[in-house]
N, CA, C and O of each residue as an XYZ file, in Angstrom:
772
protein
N     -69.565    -16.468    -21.467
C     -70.193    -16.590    -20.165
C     -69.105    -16.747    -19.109
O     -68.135    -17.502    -19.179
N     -69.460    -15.813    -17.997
C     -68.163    -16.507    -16.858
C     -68.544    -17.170    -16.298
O     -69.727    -17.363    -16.017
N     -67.200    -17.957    -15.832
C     -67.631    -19.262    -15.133
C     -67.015    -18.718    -13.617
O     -66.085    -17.946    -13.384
N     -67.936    -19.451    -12.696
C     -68.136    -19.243    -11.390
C     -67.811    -20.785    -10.467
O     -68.692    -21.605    -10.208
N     -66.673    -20.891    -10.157
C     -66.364    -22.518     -9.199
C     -67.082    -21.578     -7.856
O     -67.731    -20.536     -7.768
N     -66.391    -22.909     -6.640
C     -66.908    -22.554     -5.253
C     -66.220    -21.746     -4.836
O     -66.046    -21.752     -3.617
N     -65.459    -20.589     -5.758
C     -64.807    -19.382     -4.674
C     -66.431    -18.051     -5.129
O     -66.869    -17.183     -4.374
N     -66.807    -18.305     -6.202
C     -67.771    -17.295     -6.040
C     -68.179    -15.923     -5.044
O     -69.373    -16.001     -4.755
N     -67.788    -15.191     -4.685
C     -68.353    -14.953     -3.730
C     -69.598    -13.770     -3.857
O     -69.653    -13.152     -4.920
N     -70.475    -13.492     -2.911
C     -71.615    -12.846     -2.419
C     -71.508    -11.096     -3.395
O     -72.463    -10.425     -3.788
N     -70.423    -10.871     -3.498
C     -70.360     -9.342     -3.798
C     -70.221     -9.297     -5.723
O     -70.671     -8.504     -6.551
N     -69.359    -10.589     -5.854
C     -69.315    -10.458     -7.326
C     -70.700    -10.818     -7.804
O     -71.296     -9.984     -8.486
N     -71.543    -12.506     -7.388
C     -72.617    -12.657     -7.755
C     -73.837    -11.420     -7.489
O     -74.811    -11.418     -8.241
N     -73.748    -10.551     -6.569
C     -74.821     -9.710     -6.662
C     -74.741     -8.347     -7.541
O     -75.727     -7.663     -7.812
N     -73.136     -8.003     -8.025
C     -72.480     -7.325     -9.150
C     -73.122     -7.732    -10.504
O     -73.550     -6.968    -11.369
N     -73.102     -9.324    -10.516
C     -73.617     -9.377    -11.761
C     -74.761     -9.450    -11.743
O     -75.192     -8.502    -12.400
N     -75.864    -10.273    -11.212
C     -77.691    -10.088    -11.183
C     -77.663     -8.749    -11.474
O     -78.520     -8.323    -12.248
N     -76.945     -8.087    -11.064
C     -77.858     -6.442    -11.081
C     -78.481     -6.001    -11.944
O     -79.338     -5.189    -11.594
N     -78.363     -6.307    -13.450
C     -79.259     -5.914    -14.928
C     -80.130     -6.663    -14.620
O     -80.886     -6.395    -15.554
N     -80.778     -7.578    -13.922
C     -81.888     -8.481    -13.690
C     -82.960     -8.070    -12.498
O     -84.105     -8.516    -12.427
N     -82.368     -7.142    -11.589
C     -83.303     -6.551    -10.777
C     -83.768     -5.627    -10.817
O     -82.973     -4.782    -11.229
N     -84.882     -5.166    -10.567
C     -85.809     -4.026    -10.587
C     -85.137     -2.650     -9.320
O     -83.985     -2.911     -8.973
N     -85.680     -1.426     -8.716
C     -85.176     -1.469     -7.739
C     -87.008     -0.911     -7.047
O     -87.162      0.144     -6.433
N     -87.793     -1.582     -7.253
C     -88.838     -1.626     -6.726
C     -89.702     -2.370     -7.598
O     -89.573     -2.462     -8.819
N     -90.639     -2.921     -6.849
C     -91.437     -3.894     -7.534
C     -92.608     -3.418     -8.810
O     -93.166     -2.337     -8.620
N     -92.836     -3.900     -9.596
C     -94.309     -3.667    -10.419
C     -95.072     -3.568     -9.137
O     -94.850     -4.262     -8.145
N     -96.272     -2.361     -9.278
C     -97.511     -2.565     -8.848
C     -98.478     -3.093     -9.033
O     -99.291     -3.391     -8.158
N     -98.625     -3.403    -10.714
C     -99.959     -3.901    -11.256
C     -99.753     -5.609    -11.356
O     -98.835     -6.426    -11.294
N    -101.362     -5.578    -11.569
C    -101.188     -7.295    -11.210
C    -102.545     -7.549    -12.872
O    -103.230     -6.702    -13.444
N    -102.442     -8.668    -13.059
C    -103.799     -9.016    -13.901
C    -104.577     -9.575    -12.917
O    -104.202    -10.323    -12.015
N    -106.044     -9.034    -13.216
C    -107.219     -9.633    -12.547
C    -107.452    -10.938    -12.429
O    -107.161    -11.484    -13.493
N    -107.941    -11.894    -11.425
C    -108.330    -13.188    -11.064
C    -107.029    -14.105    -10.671
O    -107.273    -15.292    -10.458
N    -105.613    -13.647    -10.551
C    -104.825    -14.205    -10.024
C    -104.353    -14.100     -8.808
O    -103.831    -12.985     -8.798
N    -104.185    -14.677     -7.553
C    -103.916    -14.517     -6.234
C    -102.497    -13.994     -6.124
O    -101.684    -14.287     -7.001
N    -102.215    -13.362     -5.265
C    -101.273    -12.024     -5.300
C     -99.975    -13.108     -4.688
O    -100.303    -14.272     -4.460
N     -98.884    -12.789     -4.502
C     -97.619    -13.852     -3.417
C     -96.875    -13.120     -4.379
O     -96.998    -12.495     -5.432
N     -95.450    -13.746     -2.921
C     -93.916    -13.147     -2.679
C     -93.156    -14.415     -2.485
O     -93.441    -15.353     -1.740
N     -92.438    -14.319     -3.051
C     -91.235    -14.929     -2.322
C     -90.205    -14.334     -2.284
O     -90.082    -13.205     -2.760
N     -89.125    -15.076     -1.622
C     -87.985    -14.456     -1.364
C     -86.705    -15.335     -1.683
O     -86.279    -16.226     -0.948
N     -86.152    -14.939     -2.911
C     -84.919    -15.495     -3.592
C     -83.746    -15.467     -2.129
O     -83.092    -14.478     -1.797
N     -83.734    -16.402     -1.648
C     -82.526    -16.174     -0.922
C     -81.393    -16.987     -1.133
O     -81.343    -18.132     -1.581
N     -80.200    -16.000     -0.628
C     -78.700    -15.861     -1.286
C     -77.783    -15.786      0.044
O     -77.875    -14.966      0.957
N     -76.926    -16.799     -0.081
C     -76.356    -16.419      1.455
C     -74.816    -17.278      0.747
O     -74.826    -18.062     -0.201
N     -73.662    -16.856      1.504
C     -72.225    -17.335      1.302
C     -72.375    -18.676      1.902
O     -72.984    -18.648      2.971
N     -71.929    -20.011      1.451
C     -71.722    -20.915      2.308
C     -70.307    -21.991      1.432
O     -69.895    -21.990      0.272
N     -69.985    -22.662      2.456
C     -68.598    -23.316      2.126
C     -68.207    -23.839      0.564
O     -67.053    -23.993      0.162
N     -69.575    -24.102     -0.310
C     -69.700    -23.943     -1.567
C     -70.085    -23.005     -2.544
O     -70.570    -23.217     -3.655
N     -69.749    -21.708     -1.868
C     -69.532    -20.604     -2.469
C     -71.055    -19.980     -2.474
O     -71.967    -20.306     -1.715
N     -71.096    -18.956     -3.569
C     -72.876    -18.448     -3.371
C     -73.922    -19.490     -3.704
O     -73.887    -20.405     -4.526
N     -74.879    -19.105     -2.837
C     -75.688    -20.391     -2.488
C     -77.586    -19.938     -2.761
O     -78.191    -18.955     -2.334
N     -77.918    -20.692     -3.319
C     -79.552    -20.136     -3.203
C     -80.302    -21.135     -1.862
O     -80.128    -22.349     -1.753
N     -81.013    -20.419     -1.074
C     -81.786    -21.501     -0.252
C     -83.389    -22.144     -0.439
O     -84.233    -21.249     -0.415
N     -83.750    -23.037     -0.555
C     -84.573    -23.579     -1.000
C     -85.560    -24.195      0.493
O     -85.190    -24.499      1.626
N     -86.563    -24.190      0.012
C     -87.497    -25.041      0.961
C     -88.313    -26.156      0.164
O     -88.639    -25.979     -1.010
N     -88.623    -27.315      0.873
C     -89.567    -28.542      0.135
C     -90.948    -28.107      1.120
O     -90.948    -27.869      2.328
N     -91.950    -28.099      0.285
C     -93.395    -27.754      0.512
C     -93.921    -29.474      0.925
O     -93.918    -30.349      0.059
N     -94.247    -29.678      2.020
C     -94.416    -30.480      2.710
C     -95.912    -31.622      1.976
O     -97.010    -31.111      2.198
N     -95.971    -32.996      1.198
C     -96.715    -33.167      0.217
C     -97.975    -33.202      0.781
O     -98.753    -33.909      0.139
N     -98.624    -32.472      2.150
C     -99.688    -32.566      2.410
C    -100.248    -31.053      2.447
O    -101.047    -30.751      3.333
N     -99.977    -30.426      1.816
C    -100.111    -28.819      1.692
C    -101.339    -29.058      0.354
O    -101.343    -30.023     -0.409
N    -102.038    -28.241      0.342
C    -103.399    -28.294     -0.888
C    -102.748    -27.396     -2.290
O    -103.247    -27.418     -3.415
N    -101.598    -26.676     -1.904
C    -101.176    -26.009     -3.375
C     -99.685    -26.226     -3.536
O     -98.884    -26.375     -2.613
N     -99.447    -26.224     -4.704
C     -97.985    -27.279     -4.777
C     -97.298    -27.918     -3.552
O     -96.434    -27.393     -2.850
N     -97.770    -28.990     -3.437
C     -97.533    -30.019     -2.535
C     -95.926    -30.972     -3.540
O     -95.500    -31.394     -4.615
N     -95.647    -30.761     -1.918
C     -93.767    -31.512     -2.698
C     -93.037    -31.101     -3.209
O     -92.030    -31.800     -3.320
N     -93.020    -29.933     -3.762
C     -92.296    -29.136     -4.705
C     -91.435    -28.229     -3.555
O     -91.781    -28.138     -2.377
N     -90.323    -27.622     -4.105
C     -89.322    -27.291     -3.774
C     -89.741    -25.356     -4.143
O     -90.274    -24.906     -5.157
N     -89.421    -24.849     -3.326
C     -89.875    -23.175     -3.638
C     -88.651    -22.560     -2.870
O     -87.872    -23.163     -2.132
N     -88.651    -21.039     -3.251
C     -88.465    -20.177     -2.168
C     -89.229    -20.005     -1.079
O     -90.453    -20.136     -1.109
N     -88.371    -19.611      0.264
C     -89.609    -19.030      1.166
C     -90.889    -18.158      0.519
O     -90.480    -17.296     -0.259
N     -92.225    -18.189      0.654
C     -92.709    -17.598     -0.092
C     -94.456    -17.829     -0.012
O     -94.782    -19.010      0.111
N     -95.358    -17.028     -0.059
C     -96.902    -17.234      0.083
C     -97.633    -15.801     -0.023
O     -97.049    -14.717     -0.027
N     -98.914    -15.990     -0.101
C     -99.721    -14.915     -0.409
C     -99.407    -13.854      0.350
O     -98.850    -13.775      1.445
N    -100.025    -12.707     -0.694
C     -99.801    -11.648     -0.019
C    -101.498    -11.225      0.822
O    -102.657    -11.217      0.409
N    -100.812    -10.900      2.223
C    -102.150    -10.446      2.957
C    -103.268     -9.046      2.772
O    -102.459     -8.260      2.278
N    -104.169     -8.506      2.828
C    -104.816     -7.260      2.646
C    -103.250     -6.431      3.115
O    -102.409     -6.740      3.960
N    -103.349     -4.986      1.910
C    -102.199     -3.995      2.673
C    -100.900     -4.571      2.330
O    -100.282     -3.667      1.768
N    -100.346     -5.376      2.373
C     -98.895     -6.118      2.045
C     -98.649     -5.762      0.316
O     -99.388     -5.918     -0.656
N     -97.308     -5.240      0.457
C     -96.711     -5.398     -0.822
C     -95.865     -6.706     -0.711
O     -96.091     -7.709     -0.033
N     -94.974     -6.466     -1.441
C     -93.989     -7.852     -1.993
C     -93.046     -8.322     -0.767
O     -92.790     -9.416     -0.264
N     -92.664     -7.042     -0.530
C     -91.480     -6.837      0.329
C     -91.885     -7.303      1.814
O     -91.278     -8.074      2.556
N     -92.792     -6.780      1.977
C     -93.340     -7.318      3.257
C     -93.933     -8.498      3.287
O     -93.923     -9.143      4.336
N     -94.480     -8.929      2.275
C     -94.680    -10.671      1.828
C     -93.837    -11.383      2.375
O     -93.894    -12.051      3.407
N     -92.857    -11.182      1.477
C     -91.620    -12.258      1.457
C     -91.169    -12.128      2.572
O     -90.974    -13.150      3.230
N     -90.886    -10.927      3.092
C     -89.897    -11.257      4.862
C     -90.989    -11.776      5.688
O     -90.735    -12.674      6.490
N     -92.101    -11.341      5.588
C     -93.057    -12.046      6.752
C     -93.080    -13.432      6.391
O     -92.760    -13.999      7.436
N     -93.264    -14.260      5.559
C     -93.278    -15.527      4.958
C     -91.950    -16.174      5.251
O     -91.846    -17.213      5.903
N     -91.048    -15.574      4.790
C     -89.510    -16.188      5.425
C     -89.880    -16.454      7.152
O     -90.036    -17.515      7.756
N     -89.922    -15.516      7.471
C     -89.731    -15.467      9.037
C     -90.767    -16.713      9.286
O     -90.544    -17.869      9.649
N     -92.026    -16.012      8.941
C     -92.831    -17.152      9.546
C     -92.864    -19.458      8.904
O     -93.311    -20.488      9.408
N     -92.324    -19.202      7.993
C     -91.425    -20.431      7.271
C     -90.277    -21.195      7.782
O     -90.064    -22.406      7.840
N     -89.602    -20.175      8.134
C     -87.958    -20.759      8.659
C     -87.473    -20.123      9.461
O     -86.328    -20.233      9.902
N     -88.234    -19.422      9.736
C     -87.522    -18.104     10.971
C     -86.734    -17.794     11.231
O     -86.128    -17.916     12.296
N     -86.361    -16.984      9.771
C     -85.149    -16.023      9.341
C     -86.123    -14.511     10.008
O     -87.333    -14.347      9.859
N     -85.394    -13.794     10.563
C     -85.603    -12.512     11.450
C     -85.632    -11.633      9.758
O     -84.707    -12.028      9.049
N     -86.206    -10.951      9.329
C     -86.055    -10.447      8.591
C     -84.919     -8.880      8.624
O     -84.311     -8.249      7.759
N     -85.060     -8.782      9.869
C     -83.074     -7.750      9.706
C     -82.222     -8.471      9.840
O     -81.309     -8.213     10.624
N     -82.264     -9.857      8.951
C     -81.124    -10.606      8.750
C     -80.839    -10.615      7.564
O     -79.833    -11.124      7.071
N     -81.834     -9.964      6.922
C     -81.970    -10.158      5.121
C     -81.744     -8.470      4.694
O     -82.264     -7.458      5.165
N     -80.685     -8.666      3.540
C     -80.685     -7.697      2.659
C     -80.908     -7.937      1.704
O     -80.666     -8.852      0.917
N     -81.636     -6.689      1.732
C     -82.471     -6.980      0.018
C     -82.410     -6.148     -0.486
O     -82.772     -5.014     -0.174
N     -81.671     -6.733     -1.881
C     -81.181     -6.012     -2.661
C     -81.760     -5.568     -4.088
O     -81.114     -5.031     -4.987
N     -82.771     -5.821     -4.097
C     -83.814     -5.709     -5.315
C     -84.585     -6.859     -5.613
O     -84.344     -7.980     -5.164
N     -85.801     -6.480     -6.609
C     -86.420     -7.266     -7.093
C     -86.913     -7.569     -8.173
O     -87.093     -6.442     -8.633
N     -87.342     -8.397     -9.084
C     -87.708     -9.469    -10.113
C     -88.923     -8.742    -10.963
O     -89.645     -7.876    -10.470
N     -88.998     -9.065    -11.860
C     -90.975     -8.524    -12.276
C     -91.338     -9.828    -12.015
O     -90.645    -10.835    -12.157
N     -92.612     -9.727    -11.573
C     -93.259    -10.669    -11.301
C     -93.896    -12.198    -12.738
O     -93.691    -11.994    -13.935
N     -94.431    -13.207    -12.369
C     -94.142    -14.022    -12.599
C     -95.645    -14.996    -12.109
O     -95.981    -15.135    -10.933
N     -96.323    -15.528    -13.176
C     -97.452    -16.547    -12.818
C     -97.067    -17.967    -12.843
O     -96.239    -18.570    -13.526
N     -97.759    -18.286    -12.059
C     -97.517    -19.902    -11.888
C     -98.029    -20.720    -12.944
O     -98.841    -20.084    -13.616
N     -97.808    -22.220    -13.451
C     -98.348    -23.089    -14.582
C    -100.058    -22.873    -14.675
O    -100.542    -22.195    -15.581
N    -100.823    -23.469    -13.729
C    -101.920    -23.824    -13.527
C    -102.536    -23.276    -11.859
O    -103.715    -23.496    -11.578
N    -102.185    -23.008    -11.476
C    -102.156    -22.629    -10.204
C    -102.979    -21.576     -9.505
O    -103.424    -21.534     -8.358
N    -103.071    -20.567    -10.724
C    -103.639    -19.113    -10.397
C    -102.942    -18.145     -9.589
O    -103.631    -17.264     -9.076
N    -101.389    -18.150     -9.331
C    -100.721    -17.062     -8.406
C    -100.281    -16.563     -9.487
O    -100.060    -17.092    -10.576
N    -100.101    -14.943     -8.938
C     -98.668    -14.308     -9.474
C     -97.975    -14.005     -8.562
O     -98.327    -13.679     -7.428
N     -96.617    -14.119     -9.125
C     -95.587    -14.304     -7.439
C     -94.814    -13.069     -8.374
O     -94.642    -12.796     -9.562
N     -94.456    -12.492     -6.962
C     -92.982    -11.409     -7.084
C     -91.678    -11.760     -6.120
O     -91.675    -11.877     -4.894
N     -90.567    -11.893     -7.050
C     -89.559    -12.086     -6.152
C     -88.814    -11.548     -5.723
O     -87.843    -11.286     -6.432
N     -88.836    -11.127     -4.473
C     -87.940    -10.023     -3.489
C     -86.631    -10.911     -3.699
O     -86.679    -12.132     -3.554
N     -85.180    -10.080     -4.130
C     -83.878    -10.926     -3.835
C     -82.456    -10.504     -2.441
O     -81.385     -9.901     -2.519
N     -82.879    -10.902     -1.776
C     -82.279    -10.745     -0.504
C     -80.989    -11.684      0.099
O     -80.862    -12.879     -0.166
N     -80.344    -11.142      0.699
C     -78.870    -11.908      1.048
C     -79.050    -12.175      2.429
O     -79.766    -11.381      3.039
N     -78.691    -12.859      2.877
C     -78.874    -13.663      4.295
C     -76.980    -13.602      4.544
O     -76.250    -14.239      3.784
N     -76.457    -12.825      5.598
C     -74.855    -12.753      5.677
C     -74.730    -14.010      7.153
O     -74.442    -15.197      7.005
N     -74.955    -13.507      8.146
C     -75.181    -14.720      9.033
C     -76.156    -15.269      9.297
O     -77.123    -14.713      9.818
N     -76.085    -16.690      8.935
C     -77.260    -17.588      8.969
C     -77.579    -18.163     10.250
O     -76.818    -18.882     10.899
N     -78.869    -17.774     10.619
C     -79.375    -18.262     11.976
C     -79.333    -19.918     11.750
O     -79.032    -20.171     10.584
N     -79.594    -21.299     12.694
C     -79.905    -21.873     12.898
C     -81.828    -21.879     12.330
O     -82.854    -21.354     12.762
N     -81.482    -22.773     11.187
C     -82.984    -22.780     10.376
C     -84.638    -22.879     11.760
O     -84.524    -23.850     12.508
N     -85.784    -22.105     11.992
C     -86.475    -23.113     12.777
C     -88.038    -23.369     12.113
O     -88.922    -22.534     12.306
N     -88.347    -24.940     11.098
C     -88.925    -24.636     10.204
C     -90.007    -24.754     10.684
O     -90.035    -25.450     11.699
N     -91.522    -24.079     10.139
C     -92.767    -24.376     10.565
C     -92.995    -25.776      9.356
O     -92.520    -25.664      8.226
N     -93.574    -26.728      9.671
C     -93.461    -28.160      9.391
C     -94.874    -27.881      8.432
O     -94.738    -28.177      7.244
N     -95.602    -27.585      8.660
C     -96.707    -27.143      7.667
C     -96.776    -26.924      6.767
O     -97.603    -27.359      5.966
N     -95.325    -25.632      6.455
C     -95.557    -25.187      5.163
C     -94.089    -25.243      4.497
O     -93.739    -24.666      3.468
N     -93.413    -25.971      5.227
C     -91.858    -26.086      4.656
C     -91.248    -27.576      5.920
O     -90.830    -27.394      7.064
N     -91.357    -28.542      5.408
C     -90.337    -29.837      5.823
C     -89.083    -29.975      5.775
O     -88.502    -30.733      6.552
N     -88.402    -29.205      4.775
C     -87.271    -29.312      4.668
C     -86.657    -27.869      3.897
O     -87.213    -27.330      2.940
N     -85.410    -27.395      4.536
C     -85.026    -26.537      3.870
C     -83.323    -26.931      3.552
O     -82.602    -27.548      4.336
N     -82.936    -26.427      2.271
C     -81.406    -27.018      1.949
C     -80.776    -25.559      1.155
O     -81.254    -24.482      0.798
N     -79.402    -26.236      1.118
C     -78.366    -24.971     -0.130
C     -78.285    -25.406     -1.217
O     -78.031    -26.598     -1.394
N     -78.441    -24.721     -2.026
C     -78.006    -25.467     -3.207
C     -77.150    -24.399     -4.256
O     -77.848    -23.485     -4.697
N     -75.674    -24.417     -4.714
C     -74.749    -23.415     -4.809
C     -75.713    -22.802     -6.298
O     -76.704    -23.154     -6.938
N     -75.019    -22.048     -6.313
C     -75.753    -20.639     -7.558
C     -74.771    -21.618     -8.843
O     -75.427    -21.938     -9.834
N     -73.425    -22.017     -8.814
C     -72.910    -22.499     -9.867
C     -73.262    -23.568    -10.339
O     -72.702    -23.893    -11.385
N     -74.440    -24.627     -9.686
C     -75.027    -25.815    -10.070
C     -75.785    -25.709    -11.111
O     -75.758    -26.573    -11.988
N     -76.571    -24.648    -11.180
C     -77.355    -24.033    -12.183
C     -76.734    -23.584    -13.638
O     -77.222    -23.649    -14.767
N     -75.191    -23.001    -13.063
C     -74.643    -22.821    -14.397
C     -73.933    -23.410    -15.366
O     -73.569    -23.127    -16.508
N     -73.778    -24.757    -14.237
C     -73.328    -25.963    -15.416
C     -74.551    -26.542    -15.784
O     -75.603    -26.709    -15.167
N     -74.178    -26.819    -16.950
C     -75.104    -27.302    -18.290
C     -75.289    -28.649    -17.791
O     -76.395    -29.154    -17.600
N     -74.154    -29.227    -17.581
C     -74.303    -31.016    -17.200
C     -75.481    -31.319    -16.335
O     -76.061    -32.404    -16.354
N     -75.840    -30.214    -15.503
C     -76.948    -30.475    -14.480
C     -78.162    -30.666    -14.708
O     -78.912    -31.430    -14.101
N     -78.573    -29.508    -16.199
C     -79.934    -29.544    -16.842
C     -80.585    -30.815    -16.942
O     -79.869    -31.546    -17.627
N     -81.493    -31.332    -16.612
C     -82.398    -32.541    -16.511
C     -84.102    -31.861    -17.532
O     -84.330    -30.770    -18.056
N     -84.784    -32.888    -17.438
C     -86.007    -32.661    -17.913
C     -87.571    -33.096    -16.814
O     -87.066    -33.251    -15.702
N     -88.499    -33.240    -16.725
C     -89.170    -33.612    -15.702
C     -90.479    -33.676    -16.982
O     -90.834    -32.877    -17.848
N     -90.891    -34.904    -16.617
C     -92.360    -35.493    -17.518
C     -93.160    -35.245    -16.081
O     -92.876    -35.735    -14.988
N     -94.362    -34.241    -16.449
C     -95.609    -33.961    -15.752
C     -96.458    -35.526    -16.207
O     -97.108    -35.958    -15.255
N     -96.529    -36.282    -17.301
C     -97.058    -37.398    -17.402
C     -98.365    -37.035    -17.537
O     -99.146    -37.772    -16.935
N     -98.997    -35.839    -18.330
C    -100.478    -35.547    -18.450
C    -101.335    -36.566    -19.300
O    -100.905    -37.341    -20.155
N    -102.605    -36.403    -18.892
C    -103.466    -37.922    -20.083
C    -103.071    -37.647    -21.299
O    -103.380    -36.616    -21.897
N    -102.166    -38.797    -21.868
C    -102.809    -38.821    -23.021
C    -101.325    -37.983    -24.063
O    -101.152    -37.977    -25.282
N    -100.750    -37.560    -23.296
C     -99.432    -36.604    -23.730
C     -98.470    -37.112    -22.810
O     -98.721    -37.878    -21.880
N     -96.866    -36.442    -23.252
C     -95.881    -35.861    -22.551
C     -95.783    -34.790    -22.141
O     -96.402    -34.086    -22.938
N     -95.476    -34.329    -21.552
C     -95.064    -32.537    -20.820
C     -93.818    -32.247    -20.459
O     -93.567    -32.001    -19.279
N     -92.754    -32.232    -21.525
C     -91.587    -32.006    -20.576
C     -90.865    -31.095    -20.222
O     -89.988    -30.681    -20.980
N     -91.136    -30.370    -18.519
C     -90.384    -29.406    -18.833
C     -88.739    -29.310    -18.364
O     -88.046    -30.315    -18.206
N     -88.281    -28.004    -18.183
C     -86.822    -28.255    -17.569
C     -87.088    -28.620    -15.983
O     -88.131    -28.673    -15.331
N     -85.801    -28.834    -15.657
C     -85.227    -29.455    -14.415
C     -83.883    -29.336    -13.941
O     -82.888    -29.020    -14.595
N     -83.966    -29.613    -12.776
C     -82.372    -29.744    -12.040
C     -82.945    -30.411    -11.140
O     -84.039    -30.088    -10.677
N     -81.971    -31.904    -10.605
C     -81.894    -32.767    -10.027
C     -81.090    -32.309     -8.703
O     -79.994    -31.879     -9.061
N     -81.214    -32.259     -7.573
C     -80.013    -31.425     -6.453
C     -80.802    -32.380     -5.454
O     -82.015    -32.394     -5.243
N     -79.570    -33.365     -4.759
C     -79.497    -34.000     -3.383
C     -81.036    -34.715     -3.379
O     -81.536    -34.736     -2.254
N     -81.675    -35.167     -4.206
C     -82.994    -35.808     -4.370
C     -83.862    -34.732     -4.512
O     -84.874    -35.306     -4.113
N     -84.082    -34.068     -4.669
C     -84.858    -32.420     -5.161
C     -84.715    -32.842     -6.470
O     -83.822    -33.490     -7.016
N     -85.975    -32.258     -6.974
C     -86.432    -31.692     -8.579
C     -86.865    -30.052     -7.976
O     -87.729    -29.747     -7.154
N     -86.003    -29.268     -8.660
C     -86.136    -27.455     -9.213
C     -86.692    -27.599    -10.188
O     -85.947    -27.827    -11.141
N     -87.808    -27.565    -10.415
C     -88.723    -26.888    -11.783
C     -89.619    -25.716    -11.483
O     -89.599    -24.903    -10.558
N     -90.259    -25.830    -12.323
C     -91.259    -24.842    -12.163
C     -91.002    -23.324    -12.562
O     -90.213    -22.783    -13.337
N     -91.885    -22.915    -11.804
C     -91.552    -21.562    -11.458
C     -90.073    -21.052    -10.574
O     -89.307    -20.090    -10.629
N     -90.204    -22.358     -9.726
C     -88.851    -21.567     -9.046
C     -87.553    -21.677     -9.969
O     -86.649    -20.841     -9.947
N     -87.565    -22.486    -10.549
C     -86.515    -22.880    -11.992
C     -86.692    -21.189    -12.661
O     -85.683    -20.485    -12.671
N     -87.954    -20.651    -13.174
C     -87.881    -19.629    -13.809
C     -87.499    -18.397    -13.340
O     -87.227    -17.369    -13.959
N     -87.518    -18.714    -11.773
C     -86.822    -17.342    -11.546
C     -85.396    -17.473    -11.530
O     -84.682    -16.551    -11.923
N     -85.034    -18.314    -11.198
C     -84.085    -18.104    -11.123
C     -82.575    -18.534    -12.148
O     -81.389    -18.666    -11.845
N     -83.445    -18.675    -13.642
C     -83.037    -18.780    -14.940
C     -82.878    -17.181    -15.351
O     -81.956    -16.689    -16.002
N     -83.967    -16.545    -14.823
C     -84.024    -14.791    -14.947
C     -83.247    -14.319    -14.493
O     -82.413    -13.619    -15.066
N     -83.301    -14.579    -13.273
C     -81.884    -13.847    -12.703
C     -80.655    -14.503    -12.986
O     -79.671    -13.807    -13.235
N     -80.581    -15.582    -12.984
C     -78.963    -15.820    -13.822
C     -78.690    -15.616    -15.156
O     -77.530    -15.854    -15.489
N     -79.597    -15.166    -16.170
C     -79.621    -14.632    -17.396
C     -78.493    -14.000    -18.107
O     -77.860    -14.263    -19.129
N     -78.459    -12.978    -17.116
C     -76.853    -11.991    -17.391
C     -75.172    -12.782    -17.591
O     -74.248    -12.656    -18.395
N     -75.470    -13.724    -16.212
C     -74.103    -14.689    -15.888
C     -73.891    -15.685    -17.399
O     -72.969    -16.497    -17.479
């Protein structure tokens, strides 16, 4: 496996994802699951390549508190692509000709939830000044692509269901728990590394 410190930069990490991206999305979906995008974003910052994250604000009715990509349903007519940049923009208000996007993910269902999400993976080169809508994102942070690839970081997270344990993976970052789904994408795309 190569190892990646904070010189990483933007051209080698998107060299290597590349066996991990599609260069257009699946069309088909399974019946009774609600359609969504997000958008893996990737931008250079002083700790080398960086994924950006948003915290879902804990008064939201569907994963409340949890940490995601920019990212939400897709509207009548919307594919993936247009998902995810409209959702960015309207999230954090990233201009979407600020984003290159460089491919995308096969899509991906949530635990319990009922979505299937597709992930558009896009590079952000100059980063606007974040401006978040408070609704659907409280907080947005960096968190470097090489945090993920040290092992030391792996954590576990107890869901605490009746009656059982549930444990799944984790990463602990600046008081953030990464699980979930967003953990799985982006275990997929670092797959290759």
């Amino acid at each position: 496996m190569a190892t990646y410190g904070n010189d990483m930069d933007l051209k080698t990490f998107g060299e290597t994802i590349e066996p991990a991206l599609l260069s257009a999305p699946p069309v088909t979906s399974p019946e009774g699951l609600t359609r969504a995008a997000a958008l893996v974003l990737i931008s250079r910052r002083s700790a080398g390549a960086c994924f950006g994250f948003i915290h879902r604000p804990d008064t939201m009715d569907v994963h409340p508190g949890q940490i995601s990509f920019p990212g939400g349903h897709m509207e009548r007519g919307e594919g993936p692509l247009q998902t995810a940049l409209r959702e960015t923009e309207e999230e954090i208000g990233v201009n979407q000709n600020a984003i290159d996007v460089i491919g995308f993910m096969p899509p991906e269902k949530t635990g319990s939830t009922g979505y299937i999400v597709w992930p558009v993976v896009g590079v952000l080169i100059d980063v606007p000044v974040m401006k978040l809508k408070e609704d659907e994102a409280d907080d947005f942070f960096w968190c470097p692509v090489s945090f993920f690839l040290d092992t030391n970081n792996r954590g576990v997270r107890d869901n605490l269901l009746p009656g059982e344990r549930d444990l799944r993976p984790a990463y602990h970052f600046n008081g953030y728990e990464i699980w979930g789904l967003t953990l799985r994408i982006i275990t997929t795309l670092l797959n290759p590394i």
